[in-house]
Backbone as CSV, one residue per row, in Angstrom:
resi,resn,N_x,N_y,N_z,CA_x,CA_y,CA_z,C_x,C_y,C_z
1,UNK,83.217,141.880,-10.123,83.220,140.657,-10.903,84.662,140.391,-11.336
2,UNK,85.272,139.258,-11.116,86.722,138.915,-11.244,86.340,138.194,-13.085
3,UNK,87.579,138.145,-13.217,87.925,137.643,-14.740,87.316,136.462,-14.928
4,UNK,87.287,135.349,-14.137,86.928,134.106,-14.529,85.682,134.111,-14.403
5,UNK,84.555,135.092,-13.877,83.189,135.093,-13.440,82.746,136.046,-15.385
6,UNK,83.527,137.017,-15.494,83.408,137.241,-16.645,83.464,136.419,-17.685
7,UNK,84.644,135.688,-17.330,84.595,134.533,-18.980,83.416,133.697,-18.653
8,UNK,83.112,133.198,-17.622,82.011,132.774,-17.464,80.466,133.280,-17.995
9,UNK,80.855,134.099,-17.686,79.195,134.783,-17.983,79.379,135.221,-19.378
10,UNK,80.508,135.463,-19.766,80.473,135.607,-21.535,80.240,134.568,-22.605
11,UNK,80.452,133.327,-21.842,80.174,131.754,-22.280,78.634,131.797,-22.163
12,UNK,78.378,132.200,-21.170,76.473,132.028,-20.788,75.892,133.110,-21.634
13,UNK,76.287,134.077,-21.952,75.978,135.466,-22.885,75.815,134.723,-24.240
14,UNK,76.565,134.188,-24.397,76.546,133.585,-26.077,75.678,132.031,-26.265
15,UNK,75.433,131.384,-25.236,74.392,130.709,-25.309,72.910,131.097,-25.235
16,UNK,72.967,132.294,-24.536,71.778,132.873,-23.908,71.849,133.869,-23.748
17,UNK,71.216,134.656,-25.097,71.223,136.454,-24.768,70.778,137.059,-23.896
18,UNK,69.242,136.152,-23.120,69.047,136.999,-22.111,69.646,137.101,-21.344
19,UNK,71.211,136.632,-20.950,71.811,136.987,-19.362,72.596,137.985,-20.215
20,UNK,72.357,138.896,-20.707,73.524,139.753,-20.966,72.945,140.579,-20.098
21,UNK,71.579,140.688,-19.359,71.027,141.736,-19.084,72.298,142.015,-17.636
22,UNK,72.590,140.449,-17.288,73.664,140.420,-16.063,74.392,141.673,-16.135
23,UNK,75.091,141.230,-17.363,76.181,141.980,-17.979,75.670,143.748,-17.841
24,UNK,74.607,143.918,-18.060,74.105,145.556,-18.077,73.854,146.094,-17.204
25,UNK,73.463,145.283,-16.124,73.338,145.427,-14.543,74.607,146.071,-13.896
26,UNK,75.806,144.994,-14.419,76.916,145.086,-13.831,77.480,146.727,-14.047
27,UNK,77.054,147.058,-15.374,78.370,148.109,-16.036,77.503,149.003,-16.399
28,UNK,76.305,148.951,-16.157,75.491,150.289,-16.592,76.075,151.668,-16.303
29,UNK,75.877,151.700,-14.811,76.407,152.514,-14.091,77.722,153.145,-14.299
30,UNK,78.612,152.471,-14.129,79.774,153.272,-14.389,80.179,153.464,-16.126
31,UNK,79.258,152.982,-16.961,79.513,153.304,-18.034,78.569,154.411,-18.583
32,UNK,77.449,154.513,-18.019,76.806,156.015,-17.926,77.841,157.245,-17.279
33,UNK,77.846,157.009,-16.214,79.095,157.689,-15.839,80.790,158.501,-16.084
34,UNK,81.068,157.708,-16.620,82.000,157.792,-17.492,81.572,158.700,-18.521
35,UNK,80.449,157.985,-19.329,79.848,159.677,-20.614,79.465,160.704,-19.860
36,UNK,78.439,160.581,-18.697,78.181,161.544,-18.186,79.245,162.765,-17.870
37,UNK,80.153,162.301,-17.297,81.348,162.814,-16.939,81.785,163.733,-18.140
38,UNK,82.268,163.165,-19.253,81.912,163.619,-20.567,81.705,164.248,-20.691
39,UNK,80.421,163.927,-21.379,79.498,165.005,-22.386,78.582,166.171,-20.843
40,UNK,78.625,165.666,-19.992,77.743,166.686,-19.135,76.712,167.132,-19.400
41,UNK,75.853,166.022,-20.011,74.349,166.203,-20.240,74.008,165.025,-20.334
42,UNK,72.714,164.594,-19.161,72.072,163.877,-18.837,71.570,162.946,-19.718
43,UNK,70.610,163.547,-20.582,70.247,162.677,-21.650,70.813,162.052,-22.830
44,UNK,71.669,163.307,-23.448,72.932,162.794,-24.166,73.511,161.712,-23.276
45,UNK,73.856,161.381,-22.293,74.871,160.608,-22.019,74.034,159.454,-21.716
46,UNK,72.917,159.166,-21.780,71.547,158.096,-21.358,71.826,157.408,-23.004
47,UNK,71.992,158.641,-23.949,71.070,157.794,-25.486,72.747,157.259,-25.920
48,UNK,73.756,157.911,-25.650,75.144,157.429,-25.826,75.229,156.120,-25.093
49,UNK,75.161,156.074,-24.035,75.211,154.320,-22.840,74.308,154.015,-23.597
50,UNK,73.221,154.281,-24.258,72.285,152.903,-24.806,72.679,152.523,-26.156
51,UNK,73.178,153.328,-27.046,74.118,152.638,-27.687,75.604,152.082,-27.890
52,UNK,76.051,152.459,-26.943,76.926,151.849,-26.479,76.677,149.515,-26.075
53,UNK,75.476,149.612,-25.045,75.140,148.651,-24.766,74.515,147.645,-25.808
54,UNK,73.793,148.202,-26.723,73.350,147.909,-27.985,74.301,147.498,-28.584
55,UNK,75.672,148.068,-28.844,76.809,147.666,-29.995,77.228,146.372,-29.152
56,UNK,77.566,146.641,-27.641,77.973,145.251,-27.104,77.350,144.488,-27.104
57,UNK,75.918,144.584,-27.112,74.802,143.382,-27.548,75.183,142.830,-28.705
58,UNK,74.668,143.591,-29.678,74.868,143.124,-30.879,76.006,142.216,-31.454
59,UNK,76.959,142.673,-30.854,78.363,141.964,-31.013,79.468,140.776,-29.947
60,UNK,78.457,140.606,-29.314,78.486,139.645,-28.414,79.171,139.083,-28.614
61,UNK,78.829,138.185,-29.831,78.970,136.950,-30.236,80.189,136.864,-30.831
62,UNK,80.983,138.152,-31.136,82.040,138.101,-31.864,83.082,138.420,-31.143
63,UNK,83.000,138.996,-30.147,83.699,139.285,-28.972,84.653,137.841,-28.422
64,UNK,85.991,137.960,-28.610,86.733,137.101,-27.871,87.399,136.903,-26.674
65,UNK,87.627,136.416,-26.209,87.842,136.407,-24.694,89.784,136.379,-24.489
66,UNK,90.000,137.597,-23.655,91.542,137.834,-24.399,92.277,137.982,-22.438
67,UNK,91.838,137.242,-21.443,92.009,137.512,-20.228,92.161,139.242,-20.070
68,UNK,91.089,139.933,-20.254,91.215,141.377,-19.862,89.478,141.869,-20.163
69,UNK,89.640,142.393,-18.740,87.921,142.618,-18.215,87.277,142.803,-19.217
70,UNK,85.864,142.632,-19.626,85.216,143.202,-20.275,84.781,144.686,-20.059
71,UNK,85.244,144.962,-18.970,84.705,146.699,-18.843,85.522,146.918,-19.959
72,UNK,86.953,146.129,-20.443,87.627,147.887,-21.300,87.304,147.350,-22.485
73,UNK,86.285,146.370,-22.996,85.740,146.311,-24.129,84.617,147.737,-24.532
74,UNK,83.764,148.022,-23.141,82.703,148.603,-22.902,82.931,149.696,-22.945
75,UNK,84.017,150.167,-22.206,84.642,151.566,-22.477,85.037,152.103,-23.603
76,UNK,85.888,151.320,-24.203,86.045,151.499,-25.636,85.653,151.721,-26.870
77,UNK,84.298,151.100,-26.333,82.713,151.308,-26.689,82.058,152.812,-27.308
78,UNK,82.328,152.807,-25.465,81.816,153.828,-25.087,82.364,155.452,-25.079
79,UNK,84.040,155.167,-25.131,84.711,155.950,-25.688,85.036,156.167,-27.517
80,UNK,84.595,155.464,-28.286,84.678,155.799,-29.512,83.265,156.524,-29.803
81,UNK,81.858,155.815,-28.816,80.695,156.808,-29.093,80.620,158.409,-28.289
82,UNK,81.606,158.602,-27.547,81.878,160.100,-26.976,82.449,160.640,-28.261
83,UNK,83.467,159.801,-28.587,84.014,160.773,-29.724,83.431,160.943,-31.191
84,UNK,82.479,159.811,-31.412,81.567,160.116,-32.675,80.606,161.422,-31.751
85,UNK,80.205,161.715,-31.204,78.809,162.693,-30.311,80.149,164.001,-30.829
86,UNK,80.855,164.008,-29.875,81.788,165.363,-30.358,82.158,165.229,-31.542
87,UNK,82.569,164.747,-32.378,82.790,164.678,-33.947,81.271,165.370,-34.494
88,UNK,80.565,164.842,-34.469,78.875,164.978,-34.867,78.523,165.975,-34.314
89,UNK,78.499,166.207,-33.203,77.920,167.498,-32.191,76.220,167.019,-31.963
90,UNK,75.714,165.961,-32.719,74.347,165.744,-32.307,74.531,164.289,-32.213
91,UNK,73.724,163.489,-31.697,73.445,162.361,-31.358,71.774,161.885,-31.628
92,UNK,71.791,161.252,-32.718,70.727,160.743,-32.549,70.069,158.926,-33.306
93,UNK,69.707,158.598,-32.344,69.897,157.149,-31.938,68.314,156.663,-31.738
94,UNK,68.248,155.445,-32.002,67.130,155.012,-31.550,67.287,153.149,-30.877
95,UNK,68.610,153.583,-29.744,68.936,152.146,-29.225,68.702,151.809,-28.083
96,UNK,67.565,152.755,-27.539,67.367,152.841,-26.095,66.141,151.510,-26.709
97,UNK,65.076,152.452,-27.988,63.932,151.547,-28.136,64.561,149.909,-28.895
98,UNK,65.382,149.560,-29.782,66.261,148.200,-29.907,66.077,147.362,-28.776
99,UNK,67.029,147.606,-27.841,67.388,147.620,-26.468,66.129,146.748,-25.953
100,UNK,64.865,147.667,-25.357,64.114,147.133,-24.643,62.946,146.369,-25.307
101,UNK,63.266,145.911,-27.238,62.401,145.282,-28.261,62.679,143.866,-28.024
102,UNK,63.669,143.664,-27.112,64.467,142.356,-27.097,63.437,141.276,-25.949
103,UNK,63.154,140.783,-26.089,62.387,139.719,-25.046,63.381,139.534,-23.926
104,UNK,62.730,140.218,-22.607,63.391,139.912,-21.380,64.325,141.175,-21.346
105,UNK,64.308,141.916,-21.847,65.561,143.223,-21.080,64.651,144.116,-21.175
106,UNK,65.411,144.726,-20.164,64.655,145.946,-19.281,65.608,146.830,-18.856
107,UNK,65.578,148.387,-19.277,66.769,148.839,-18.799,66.366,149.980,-17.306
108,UNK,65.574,150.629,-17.408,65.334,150.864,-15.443,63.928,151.642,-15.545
109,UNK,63.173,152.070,-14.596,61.937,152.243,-14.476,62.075,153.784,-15.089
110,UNK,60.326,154.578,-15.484,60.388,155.760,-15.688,60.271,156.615,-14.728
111,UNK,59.622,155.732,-13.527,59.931,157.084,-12.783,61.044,157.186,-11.542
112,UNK,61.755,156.450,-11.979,63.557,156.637,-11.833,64.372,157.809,-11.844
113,UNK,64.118,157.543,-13.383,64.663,158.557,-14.412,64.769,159.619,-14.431
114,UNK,63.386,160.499,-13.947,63.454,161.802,-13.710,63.951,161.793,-12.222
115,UNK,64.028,161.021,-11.164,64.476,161.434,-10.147,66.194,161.640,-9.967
116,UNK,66.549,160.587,-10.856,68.239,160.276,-11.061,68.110,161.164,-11.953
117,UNK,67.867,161.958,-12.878,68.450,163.272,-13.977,68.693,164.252,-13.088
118,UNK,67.488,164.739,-12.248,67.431,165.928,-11.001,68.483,165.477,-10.374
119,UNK,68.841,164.311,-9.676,69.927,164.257,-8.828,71.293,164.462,-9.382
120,UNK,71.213,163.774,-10.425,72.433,163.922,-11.021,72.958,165.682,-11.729
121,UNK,72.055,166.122,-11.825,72.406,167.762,-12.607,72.486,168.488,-11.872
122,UNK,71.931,168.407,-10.331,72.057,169.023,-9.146,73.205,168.924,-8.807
123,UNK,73.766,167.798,-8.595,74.875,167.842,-8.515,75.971,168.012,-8.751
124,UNK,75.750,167.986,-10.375,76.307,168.771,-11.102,76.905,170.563,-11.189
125,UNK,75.614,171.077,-11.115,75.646,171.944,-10.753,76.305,172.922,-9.612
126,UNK,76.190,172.077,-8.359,76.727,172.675,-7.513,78.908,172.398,-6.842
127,UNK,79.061,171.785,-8.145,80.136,171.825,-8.026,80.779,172.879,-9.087
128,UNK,81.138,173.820,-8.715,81.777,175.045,-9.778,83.162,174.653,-10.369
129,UNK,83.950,174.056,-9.450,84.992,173.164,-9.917,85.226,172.351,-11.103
130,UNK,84.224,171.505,-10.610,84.252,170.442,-11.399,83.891,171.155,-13.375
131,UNK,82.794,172.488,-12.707,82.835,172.595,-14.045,83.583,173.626,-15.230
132,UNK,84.633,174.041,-14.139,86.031,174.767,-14.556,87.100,173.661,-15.410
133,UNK,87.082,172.684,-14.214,87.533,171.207,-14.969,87.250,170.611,-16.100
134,UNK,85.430,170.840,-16.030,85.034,170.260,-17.326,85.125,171.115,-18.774
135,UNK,84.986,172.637,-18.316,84.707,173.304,-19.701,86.208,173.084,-19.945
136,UNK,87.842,172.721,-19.410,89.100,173.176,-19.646,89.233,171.781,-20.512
137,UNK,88.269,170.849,-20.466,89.028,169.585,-20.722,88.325,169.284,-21.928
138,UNK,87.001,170.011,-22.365,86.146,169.807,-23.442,87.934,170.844,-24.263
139,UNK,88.557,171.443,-24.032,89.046,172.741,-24.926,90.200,171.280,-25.121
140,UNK,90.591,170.531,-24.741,91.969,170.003,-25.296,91.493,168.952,-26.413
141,UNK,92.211,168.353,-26.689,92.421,167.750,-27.840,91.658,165.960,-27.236
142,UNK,91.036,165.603,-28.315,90.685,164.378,-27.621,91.106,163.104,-26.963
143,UNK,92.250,162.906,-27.463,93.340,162.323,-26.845,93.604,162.736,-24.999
144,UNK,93.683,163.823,-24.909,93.983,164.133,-23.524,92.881,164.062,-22.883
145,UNK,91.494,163.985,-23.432,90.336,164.343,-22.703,89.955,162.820,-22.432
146,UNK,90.129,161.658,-23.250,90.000,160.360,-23.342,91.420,159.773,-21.999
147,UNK,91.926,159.771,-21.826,93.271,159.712,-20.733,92.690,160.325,-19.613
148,UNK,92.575,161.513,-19.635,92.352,162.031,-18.229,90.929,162.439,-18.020
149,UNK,90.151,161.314,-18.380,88.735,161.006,-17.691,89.032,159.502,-17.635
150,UNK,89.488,158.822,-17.895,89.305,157.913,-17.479,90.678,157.868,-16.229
151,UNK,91.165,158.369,-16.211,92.904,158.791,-15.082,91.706,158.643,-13.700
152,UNK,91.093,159.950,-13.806,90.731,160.978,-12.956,89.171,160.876,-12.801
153,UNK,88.536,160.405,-13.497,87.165,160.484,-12.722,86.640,158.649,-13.031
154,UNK,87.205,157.688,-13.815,86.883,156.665,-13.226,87.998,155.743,-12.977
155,UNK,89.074,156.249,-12.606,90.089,155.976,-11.517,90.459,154.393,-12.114
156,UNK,90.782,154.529,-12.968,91.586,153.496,-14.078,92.689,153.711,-13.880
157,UNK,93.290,151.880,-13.540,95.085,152.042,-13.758,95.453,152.638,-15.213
158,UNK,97.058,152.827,-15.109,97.331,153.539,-16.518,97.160,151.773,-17.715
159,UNK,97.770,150.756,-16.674,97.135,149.447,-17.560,95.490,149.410,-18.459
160,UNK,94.534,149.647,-17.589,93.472,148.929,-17.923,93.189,150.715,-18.858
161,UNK,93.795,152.018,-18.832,93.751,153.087,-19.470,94.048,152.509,-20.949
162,UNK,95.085,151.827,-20.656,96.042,151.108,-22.150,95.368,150.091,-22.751
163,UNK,94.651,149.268,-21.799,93.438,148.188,-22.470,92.452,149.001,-23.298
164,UNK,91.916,149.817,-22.713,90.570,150.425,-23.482,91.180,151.208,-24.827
165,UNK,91.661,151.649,-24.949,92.505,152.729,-25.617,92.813,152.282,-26.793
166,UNK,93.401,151.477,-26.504,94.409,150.323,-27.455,95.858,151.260,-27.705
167,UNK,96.240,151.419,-26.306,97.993,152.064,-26.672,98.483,151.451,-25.263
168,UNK,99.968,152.096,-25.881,101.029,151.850,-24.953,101.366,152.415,-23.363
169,UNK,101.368,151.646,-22.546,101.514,152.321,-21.079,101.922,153.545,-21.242
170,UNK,103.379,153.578,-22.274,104.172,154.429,-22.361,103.064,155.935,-23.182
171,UNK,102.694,155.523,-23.724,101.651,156.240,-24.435,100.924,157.069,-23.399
172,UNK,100.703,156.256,-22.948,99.713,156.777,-21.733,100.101,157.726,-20.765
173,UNK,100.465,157.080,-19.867,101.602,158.222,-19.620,101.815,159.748,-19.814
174,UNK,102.707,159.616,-21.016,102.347,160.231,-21.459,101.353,161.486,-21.901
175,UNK,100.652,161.201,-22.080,99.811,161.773,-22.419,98.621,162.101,-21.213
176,UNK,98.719,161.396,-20.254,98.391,162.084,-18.546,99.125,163.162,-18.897
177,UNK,100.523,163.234,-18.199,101.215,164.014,-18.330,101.650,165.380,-18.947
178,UNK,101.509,164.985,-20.233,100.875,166.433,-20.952,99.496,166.792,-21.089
179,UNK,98.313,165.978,-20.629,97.070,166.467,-20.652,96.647,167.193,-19.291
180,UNK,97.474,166.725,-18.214,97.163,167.775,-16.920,97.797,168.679,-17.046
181,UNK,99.326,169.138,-17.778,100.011,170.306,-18.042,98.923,170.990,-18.637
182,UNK,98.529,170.524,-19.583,97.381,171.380,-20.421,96.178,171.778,-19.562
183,UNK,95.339,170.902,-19.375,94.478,171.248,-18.404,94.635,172.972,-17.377
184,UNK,95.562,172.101,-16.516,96.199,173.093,-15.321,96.196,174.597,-16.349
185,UNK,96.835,174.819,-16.962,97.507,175.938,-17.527,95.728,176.476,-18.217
186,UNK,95.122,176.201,-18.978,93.368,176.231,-19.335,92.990,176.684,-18.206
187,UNK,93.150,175.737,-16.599,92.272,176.033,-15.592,92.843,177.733,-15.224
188,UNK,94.024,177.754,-15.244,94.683,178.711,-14.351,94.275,180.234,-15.064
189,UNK,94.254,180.133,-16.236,94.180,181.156,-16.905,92.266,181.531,-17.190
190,UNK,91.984,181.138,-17.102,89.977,180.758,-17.004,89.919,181.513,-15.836
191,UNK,90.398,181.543,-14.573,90.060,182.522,-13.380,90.720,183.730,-13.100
C-alpha cells in the first residue's frame, strides 16, 4: 500500500470505522510478527497485536496524517506495548474481546489459530540460532533490542527505524551499531 492509498483509506477510516478492518488486514501480519519476534510466545504476542490494534482503533480519529506510512504509527504502537509486557512481565488485556464487540470486525477464524500457533512454534523451535539470537537480545538493554528487531527481522530502513522510534537517523545508527557489538559478544560467549 503506497502513501496516497493510505491517506486515502485513513480519510475513509474516519468516516467509516468499519474499513479500518482494511487497515487490519493490511498490517496484522507483520505486526504480529514483529511481537512475535519479540516476546517469543505465541499467545502473548496474539493478546499484545490485539491491543495494539485496539489503541489504533480507538485513536483513529486523532491520528494525523504527516506523509509517513502508517505502519510506523503501528509499530510504535506496538513497540511501546512490547515494552510495557517486559516492564510488567505479565500481560493482561481484554482487547482481543473489544476488538471483535465492534459491528463488522472480525479478526481470523478459530480453527486457524491453533494451526498457525503449531506452525509458528515449530518453527520456532527448530531454529537453535535464532534462539541463541533471541535469548542474547532479550539480555540487552531495550533500546538495542527495539533497533535491532526492527534492523534485522522486519528489515526496516534506518529511516522508517527513525519514524517509529521517534529518533534521529544518527541515533539510530548508532545504536545498530552498538547493539550488534553487544549482541555478537552475548552470542559468542553463550557457546
Amino acid at each position: 500500500m503506497n502513501l496516497e492509498d493510505e491517506k486515502l483509506l485513513l480519510q475513509q477510516i474516519k468516516k467509516d470505522p468499519k474499513k479500518f478492518g482494511v487497515l487490519f488486514d493490511a498490517w496484522y501480519k507483520p505486526i504480529f510478527n514483529y511481537i512475535f519476534r519479540r516476546v517469543a510466545d505465541y499467545d502473548i504476542s496474539r493478546d499484545i497485536a490485539a491491543e495494539c490494534f485496539l489503541k489504533a482503533f480507538l485513536n483513529i480519529q486523532s491520528f494525523t496524517w504527516k506523509n509517513i506510512s502508517f505502519s510506523s504509527w503501528l509499530y510504535r504502537i506496538a513497540t511501546n506495548e512490547i515494552n510495557y509486557y517486559f516492564r510488567k512481565n505479565k500481560y493482561n488485556t481484554s482487547s482481543l474481546d473489544q476488538l471483535l464487540s465492534h459491528d463488522g470486525f472480525d479478526i481470523m477464524d478459530s480453527a486457524g489459530y491453533l494451526n498457525e500457533k503449531q506452525l509458528l512454534e515449530k518453527e520456532l523451535a527448530m531454529r537453535n540460532e535464532y534462539k541463541r539470537v533471541q535469548k542474547g537480545l532479550t539480555q540487552l538493554d531495550i533500546k538495542y533490542q527495539e533497533v535491532l528487531s526492527l534492523r534485522y527481522f522486519e528489515k526496516k530502513s534506518i529511516l522508517e527505524i527513525a519514524e517509529i522510534l521517534n529518533k534521529k537517523e544518527g541515533t539510530v545508527k548508532s545504536l545498530l551499531s552498538r547493539g550488534t557489538e553487544k549482541l555478537r559478544i552475548l552470542i559468542t560467549h553463550a557457546t
